[in-house]
VOGU-3710 file (C-alpha; in Angstrom, 3 decimals, decimal comma):
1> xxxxxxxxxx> 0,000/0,000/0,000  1,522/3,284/-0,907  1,241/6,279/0,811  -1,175/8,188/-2,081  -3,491/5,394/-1,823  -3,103/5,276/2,101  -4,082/8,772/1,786  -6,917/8,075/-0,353  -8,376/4,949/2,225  -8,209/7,133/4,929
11> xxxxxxxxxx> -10,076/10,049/3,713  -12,513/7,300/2,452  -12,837/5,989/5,467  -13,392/9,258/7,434  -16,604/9,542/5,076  -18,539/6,184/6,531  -21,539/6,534/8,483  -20,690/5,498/12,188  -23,257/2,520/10,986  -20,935/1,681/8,180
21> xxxxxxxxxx> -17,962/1,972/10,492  -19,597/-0,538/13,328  -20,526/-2,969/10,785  -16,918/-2,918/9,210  -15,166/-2,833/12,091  -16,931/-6,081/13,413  -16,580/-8,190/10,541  -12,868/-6,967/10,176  -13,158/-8,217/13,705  -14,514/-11,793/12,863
31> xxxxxxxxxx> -12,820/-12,365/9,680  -10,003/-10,292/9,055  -9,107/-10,952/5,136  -10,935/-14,299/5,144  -13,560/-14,786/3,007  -17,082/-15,435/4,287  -20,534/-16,845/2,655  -23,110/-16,161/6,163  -23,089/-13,041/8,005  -23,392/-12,679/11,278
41> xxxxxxxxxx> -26,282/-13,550/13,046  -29,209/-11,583/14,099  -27,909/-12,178/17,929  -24,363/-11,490/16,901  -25,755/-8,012/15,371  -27,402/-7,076/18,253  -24,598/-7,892/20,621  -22,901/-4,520/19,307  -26,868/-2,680/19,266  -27,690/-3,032/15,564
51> xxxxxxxxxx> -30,128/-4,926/14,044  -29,906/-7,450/11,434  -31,096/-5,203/9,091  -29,065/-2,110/10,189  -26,327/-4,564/9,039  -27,264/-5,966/6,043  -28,475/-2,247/4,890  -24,724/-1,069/6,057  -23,337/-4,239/4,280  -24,794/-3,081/0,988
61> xxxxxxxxxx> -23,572/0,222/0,702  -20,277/-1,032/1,983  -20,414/-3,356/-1,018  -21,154/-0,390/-3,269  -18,263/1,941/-1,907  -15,565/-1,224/-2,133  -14,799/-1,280/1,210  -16,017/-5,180/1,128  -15,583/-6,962/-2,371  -16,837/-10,672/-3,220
71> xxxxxxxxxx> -16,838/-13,735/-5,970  -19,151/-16,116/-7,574  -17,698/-19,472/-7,400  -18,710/-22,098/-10,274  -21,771/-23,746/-8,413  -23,215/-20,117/-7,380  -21,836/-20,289/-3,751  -21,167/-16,132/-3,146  -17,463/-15,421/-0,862  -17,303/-12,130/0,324
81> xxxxxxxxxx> -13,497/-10,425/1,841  -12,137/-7,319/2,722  -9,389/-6,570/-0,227  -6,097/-7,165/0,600  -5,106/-3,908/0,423  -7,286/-2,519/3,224  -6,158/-5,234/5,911  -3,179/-2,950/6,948  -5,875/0,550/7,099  -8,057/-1,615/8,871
91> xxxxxxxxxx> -5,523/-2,824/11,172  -5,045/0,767/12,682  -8,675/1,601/12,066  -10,040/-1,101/14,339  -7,264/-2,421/16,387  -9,031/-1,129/19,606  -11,861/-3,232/18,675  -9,872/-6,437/17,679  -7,960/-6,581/21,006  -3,502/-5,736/20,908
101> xxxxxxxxxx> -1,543/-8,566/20,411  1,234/-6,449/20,769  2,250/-5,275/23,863  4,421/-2,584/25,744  8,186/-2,515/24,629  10,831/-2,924/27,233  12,197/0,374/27,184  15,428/-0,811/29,172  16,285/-3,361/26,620  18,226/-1,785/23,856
111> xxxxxxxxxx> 21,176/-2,137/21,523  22,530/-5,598/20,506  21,985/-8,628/23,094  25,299/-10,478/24,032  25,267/-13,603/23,135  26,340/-16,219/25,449  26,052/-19,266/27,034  22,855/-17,964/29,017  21,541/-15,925/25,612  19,764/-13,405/28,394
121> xxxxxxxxxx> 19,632/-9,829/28,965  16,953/-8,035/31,232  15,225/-11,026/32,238  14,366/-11,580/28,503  16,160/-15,424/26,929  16,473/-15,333/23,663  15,090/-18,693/22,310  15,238/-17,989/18,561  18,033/-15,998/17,183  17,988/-14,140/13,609
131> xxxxxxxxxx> 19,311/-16,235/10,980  21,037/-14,577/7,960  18,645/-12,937/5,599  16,827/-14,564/3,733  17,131/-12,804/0,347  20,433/-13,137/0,335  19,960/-16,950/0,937  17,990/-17,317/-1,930  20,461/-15,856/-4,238  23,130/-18,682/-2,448
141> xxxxxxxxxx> 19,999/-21,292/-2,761  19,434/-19,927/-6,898  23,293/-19,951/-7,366  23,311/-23,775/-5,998  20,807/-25,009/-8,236  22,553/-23,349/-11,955  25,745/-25,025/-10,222  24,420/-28,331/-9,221  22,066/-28,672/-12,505  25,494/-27,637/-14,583
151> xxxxxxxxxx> 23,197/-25,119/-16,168  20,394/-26,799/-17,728  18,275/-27,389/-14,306  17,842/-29,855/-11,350  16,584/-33,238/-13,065  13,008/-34,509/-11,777  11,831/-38,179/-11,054  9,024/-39,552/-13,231  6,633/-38,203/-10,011  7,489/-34,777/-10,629
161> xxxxxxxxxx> 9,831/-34,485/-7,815  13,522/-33,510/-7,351  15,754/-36,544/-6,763  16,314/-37,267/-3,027  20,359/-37,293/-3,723  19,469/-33,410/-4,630  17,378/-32,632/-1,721  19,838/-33,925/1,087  22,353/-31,504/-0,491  20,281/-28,286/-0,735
171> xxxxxxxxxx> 19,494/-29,434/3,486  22,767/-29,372/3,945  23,754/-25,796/2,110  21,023/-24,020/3,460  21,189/-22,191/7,162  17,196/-23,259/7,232  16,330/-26,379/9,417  12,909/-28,243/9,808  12,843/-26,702/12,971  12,405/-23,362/12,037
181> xxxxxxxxxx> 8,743/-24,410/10,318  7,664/-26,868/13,093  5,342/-24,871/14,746  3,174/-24,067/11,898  0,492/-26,285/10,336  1,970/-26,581/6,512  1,356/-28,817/4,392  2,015/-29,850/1,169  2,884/-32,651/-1,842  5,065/-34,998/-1,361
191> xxxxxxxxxx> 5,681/-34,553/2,306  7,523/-38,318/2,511  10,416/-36,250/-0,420  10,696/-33,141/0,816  11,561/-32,176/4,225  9,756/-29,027/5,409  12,248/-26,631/5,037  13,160/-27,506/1,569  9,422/-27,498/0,549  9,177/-23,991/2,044
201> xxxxxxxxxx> 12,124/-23,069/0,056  10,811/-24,542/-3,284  7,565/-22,376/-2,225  9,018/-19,021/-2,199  11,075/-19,709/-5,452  7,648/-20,961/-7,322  5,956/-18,125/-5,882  8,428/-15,630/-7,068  8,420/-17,356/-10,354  12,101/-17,857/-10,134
211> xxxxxxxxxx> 12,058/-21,547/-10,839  10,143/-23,153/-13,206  9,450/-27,292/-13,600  9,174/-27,735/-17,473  10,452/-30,940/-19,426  11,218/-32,965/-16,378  13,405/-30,055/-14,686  13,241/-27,572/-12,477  15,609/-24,648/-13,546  15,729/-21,117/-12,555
221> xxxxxxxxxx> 14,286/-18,443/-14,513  16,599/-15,923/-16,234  14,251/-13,356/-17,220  12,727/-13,360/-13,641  16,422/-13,715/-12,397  18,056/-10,732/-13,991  14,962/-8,109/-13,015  15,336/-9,618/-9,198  18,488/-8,933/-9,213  18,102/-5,276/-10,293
231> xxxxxxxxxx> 15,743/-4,972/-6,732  17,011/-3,309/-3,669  17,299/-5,897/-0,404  14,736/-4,041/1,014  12,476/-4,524/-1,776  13,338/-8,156/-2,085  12,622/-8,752/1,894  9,191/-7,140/1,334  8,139/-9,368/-1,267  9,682/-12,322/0,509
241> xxxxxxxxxx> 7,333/-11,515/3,821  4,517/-10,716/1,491  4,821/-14,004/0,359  4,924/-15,947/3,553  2,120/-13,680/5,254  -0,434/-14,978/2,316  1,108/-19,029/2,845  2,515/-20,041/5,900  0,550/-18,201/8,118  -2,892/-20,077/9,809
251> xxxxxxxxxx> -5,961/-19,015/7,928  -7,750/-18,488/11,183  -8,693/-14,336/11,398  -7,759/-13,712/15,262  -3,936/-14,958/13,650  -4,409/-13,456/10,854  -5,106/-10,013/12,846  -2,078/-10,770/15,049  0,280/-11,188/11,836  -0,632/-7,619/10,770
261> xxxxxxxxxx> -0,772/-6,049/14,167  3,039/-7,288/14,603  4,136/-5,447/11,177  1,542/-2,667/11,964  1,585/-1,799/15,916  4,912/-3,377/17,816  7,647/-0,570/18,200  10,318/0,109/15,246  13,755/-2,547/14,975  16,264/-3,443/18,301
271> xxxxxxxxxx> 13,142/-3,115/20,468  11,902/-6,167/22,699  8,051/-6,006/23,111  5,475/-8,274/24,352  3,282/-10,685/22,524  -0,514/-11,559/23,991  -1,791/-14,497/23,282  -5,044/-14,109/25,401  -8,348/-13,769/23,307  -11,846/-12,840/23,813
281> xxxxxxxxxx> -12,718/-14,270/20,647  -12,393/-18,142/21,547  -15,775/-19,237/20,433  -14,653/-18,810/16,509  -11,124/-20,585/17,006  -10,999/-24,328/16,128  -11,495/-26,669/19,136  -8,004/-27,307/20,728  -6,222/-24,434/19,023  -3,492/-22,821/21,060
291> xxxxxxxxxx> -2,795/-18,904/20,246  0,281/-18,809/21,993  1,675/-22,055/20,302  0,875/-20,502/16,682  2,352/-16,692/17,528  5,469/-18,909/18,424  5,383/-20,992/15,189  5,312/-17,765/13,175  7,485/-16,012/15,129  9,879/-19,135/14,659
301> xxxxxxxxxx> 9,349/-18,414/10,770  10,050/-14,670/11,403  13,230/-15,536/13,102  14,344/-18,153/10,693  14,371/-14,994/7,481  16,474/-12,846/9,599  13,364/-10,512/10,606  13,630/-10,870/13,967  14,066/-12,748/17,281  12,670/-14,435/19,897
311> xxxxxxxxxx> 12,582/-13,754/23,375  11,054/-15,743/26,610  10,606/-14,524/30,363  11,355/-17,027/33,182  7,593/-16,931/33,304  7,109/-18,249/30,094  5,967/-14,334/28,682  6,320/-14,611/25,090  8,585/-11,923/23,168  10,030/-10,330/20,062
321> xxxxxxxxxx> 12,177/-7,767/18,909  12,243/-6,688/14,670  15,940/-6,699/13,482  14,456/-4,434/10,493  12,024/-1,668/10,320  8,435/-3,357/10,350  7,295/-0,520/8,257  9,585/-1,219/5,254  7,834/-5,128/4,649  4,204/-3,433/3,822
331> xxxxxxxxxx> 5,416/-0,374/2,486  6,836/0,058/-0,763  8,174/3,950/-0,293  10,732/2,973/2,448  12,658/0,606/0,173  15,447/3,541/-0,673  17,936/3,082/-3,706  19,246/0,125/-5,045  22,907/1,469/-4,108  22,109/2,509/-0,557
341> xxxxxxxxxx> 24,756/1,022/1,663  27,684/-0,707/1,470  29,544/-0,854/-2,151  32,744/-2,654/-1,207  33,963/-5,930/0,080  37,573/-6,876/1,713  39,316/-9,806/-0,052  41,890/-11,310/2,125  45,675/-12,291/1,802  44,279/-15,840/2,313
351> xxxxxxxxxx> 41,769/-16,152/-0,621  39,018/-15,235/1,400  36,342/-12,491/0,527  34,728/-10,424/3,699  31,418/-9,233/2,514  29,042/-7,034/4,607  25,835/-7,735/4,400  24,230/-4,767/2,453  26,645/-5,610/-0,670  24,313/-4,880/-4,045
361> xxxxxxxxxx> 22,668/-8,122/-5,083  24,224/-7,863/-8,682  27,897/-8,183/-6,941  26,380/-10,761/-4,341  25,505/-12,894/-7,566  29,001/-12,717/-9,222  30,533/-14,039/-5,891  28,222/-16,812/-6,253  29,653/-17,840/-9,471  33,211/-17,014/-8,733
371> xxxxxxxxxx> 34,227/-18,453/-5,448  32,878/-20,165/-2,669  30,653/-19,708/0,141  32,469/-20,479/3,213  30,205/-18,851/6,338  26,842/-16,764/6,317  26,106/-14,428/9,358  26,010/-10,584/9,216  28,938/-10,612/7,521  30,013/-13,616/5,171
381> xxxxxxxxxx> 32,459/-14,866/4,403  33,658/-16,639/0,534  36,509/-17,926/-0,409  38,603/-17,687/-4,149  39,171/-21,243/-4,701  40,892/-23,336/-8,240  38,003/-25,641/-8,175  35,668/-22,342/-8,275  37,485/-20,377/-10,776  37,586/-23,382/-13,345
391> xxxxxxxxxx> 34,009/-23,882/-12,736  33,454/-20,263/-13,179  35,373/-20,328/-16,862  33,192/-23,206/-18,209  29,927/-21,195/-18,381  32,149/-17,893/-19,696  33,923/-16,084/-17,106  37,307/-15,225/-18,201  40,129/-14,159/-16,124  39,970/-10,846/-16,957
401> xxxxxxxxxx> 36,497/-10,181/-15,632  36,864/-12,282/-12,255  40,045/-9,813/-11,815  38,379/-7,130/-12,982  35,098/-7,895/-10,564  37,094/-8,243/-7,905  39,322/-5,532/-8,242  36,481/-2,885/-8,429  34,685/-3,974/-5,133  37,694/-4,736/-3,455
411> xxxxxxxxxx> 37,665/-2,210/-0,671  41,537/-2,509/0,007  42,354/-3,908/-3,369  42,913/-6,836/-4,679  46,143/-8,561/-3,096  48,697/-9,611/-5,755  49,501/-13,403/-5,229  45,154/-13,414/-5,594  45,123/-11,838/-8,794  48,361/-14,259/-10,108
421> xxxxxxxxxx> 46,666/-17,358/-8,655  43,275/-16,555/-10,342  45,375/-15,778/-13,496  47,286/-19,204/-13,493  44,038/-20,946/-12,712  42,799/-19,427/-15,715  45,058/-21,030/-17,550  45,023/-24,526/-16,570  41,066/-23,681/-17,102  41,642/-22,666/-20,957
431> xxxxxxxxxx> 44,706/-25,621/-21,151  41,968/-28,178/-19,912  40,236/-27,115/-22,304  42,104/-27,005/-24,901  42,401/-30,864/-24,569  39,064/-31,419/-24,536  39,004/-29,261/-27,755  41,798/-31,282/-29,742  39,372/-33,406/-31,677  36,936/-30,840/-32,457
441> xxxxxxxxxx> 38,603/-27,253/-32,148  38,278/-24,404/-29,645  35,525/-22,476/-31,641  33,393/-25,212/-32,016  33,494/-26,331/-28,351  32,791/-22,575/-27,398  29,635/-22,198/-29,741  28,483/-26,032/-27,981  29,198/-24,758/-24,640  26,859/-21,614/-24,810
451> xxxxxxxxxx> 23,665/-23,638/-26,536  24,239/-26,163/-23,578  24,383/-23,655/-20,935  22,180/-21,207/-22,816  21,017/-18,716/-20,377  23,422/-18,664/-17,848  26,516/-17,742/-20,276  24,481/-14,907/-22,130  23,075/-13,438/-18,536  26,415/-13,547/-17,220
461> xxxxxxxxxx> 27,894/-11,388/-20,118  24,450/-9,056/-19,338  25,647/-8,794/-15,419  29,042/-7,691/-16,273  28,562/-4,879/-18,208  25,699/-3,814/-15,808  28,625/-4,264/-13,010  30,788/-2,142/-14,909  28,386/0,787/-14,933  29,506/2,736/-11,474
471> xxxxxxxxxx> 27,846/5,949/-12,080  25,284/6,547/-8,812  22,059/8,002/-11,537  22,693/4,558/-13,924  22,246/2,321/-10,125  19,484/4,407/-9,298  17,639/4,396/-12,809  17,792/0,380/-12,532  16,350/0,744/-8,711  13,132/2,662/-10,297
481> xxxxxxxxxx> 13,164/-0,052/-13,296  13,164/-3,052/-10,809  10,660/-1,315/-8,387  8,488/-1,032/-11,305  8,817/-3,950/-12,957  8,571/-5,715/-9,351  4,534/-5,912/-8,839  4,492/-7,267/-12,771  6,897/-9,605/-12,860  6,714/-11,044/-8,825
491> xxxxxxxxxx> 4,467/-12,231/-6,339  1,090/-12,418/-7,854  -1,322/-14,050/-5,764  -3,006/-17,529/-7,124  0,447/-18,652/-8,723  0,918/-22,375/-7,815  3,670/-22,926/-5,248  4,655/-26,405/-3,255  2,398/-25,192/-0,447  -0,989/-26,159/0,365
501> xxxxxxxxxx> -3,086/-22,912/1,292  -6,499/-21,730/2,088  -9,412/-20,719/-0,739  -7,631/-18,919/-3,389  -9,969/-16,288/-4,671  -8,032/-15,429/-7,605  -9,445/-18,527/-9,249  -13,351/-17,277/-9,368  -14,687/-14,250/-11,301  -15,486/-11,082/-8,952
511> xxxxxxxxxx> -19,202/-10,807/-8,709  -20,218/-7,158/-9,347  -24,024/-7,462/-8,755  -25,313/-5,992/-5,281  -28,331/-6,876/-3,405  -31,053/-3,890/-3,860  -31,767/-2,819/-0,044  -35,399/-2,370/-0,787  -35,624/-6,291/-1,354  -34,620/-6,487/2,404
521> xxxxxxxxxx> -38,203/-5,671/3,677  -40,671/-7,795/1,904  -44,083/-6,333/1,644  -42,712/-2,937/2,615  -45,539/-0,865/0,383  -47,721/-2,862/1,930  -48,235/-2,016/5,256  -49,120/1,643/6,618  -46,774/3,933/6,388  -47,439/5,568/9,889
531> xxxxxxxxxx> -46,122/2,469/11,135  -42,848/4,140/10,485  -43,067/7,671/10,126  -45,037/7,994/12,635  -44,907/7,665/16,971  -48,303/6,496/17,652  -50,100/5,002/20,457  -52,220/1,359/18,741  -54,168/-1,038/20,028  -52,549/-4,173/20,930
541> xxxxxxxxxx> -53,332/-6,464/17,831  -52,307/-3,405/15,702  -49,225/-3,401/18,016  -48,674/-6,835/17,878  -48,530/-6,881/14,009  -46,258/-4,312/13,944  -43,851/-6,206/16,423  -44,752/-8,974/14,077  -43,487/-7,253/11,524  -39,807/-6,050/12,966
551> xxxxxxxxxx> -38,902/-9,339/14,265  -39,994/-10,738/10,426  -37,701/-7,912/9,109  -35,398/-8,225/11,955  -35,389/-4,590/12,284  -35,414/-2,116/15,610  -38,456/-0,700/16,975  -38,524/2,432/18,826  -40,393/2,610/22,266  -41,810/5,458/24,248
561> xxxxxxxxxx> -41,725/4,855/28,204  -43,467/7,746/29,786  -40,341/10,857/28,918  -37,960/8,047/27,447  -37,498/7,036/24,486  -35,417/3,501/23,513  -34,576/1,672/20,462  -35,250/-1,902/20,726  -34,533/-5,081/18,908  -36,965/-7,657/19,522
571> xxxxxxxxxx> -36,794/-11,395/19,011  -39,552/-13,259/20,350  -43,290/-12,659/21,081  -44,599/-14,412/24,227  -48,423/-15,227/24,947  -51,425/-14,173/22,838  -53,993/-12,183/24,348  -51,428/-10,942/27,467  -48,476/-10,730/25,784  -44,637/-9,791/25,810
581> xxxxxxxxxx> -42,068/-8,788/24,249  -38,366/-9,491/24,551  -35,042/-8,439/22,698  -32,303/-6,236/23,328  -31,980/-2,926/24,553  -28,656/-0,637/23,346  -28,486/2,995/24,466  -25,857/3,413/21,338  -24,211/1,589/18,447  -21,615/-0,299/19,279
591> xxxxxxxxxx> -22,460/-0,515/22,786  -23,340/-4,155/24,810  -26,930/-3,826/25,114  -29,120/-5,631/27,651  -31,909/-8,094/27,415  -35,258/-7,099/28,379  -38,941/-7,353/28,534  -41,947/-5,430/27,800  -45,592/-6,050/27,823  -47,628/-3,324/25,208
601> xxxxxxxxxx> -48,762/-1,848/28,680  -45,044/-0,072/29,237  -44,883/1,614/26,448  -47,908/4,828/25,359  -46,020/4,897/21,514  -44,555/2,676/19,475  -42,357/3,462/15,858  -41,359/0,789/13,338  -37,201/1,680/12,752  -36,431/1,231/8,728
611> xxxxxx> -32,706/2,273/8,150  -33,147/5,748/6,058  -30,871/3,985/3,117  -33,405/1,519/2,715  -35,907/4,118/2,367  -34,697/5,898/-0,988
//
């Protein structure tokens, strides 16, 4: 959501009737983004003071002004959801209402935790530390696979699925473990192939549309790729958290609302703050569902992307600190330029390559191909190796631009005996070669070795002239490209991952038509219209009827008691000739009415209550 159409909600939203605004605000509150075929129930409606027909009439209009959208699935069935793009609006708007998840900071607890034995600082143990970022892994994860697959893709079993010789490796190069997903309920197929961490993985990629499975492989995209790789971290770590807040988290709303509140409401990054697990709303959870034990599980996730971390009490208090600014994941304005930060890495008298974490992704992606990855953390660590720069010559790389590379983003240079080694691997590279070639000449082996790899030697060409453009404007022209080209080309919602998830509305046509309010009150011209303009004193069969009528209508009938006058809902007539009347009595929207009972002999006037919408 950007901050013109922020703008634009909340002046929107300023406009609603405080009808509208109750009857939004409570189905926010029941179903956050889910969708929903029944409305609430007369009892429900009343609960807050409105009548079922106050709500419906709000509903409609609602409907009309977009706040609340639906579909038509293929046997008729109608799903109606708040838009995606209003959750985070309506997170602020009605958070009050919804209950806070998130909890007073701990304003003592700031800075960096030392990390120790004990992992503690102001009473707070940290249970789940911040793994690497996870953009950053993915590029290591992407780089694996054109490695591993020599450049043509990971082969696939006759099921569809990668070989298990290929899945034990990518466990064992990732920093993501099985436990990092355990407390969430995902599922997908094959579960008995893939472990869940390597499904999740597969996920994101598929969801990103940065592998593909065609011809009985699964290779990465380069198209998708090369316009990634022109994104800002930022960026990429907004997408990424996009992705997982639409997959891996529960479907239930009261989660759903906690998710959002965390990005939305906890303080800004390095600040420990408390989660609540403790709902009012335990009627609409699933029987045996434990809040706290799902908040972990995502948390868990959080942790495992380098988002955040996880903190515990000696009391068992659940807690969490951001490691980045909350606001940048749902907000594409904070992303900042693609050449914000650091532009240099140290290589190292002993081959190895120091490289800060906030490196550009295009030179990230070269040290992929050139050397070796040796240690991930905040700062990683590669390493030149022979093995790597041979491998790195067979899809194109010559000696010149690994030197070259190197030399530019070498903060403190590039150390001599480094630059001669990678030269004199070079040329055992082109003299192995060279053998190979004997029978069928250099030219012809170079022309066989670009169809095989295809892709990978023509993109890797494309990167290095992009690396050689160093002029500040040309980085940040490409940042405005990729941020562009970003909601085209990525994430789309509905594109088939690994991961099983809940009703995917993309696949059913929006349903434009809206219920006319007038149909709401059947027989309206037929009764008289003093019922409803008009206070009047009746007799009690004409009084009856017209009770008859608002509990058929499920509308609010107003009642004068001597100098007061009440709005009442009624649901039930009692008795015949001596009869009652009982239903609920709010002195305002939105606030807990009580239930009461009146006989015709309490009251000298009595009003039918149409909402005025359903009037014109």
């Amino acid at each position: 959501m950007n901050n013109t159409q922020d703008l634009l909600d909340v002046s929107l939203l300023n406009e609603l009737s405080c009808m509208e605004h109750t009857v939004l605000g409570a189905i926010f509150h029941k179903q956050a983004g889910q969708p929903f075929s029944v409305m609430m129930s007369a009892a429900e409606w009343a609960s807050i003071g409105l009548s079922r027909a106050e709500a419906i009439t709000a509903f409609i209009t609602l409907r009309q002004k977009g706040w609340i959208e639906a579909v038509l699935k293929t046997w008729g069935e109608r799903l109606y959801y708040i838009p995606h793009s209003l959750l985070p609006l309506m997170t602020i708007t009605y958070a009050e209402r919804v209950g806070h998840f998130v909890q007073q900071k701990v304003d003592d607890v700031q800075g960096e935790i030392t990390i120790d034995n004990s992992r503690s600082c102001h009473g707070i143990l940290v249970i789940r530390e911040g793994k690497p970022d996870i953009a950053a892994e993915l590029l290591h994860i992407l780089a694996w696979m054109v490695k591993e697959g020599q450049n043509q893709g990971l082969p696939l079993t006759g099921k569809g699925t990668v070989h298990k010789r290929i899945v034990k490796q990518l466990s064992r190069i990732t920093v993501l473990d099985h436990e990092d997903f355990a407390g969430l309920d995902i599922h997908y197929n094959p579960m008995d192939v893939y472990p869940v961490h390597v499904a999740v993985i597969f996920d994101v990629l598929l969801s990103l549309g940065l592998i593909e499975k065609s011809h009985n492989r699964m290779y990465v995209s380069i198209d998708r790729l090369d316009h990634w790789l022109s994104l800002s971290w930022p960026s990429m770590q907004r997408v990424i958290y996009n992705i997982c807040m639409d997959r891996y988290g529960a479907a239930e709303p009261v989660l759903q609302h906690f998710r959002y509140q965390l990005s939305l409401l906890a303080p800004g990054s390095n600040e420990w703050f408390a989660i609540a697990t403790a709902t009012p709303d335990s009627d609409w959870l699933k029987e045996g569902m434990d809040i706290k034990e799902k908040a972990r599980g995502w948390l868990d996730l959080l942790a495992a992307f380098g988002y955040g971390e996880v903190g515990e009490t000696s009391e068992g208090g659940l807690y969490y600190r951001w490691l980045i600014e909350p606001v940048n994941l749902l907000d594409s304005g904070n992303d900042g330029a693609m050449d914000s930060g650091n532009q240099t890495f140290f290589v190292q008298p002993d081959f190895e390559i120091m490289v800060p974490p906030d490196i550009p992704p295009q030179v990230r992606w070269n040290l992929e191909m050139i050397s070796e990855l040796a240690s991930r953390d905040r700062m990683s660590i590669y390493r030149v190796t022979k093995e790597r720069i041979i491998a790195a010559s067979e899809i194109g790389f010559t000696t010149d631009d690994m030197v070259s590379f190197l030399g530019r983003y070498a903060g403190s240079g590039l150390p001599e005996h480094v630059n001669l080694a990678i030269q004199q691997w070079g040329k055992e590279a082109a003299h192995l070669h060279g053998d190979a070639d004997q029978n069928t000449g250099l030219t012809e082996k170079v022309n066989e070795a670009k169809n095989l790899n295809g892709w990978i030697f023509d993109f890797r060409r494309e990167l290095s002239e992009k690396l050689k453009r160093t002029e500040r404007m040309q980085f940040a022209e490409e940042s405005i490209t990729g941020l562009e080209l970003e909601k085209e080309l990525f994430y789309v919602r509905g594109r088939e991952g690994l991961i099983e998830t809940g009703p995917d509305l993309h696949l059913y046509d929006q349903d434009e038509s809206i219920t006319e309010q007038s149909g709401l009150f059947p027989g309206y011209g037929e009764i008289p219209e003093v019922w409803h303009n008009q206070w009047r004193g009746y007799h009690m069969s004409t009084a009856r009827q017209i009770v008859a009528k608002a509990i058929e209508w499920q509308t609010k009938l107003g009642l004068k008691l001597d100098k007061d006058v009440i709005y009442f809902i009624p649901d039930q007539i009692h008795g015949y000739e001596d009869w009652t009347l009982t239903g609920w009595h709010s002195s305002d929207i939105g606030v807990h009415p009580e239930r009461l009972t009146f006989s015709p002999s309490e009251w000298s006037e009595i009003r039918l209550i149409i909402p005025e919408q359903a009037k014109t």
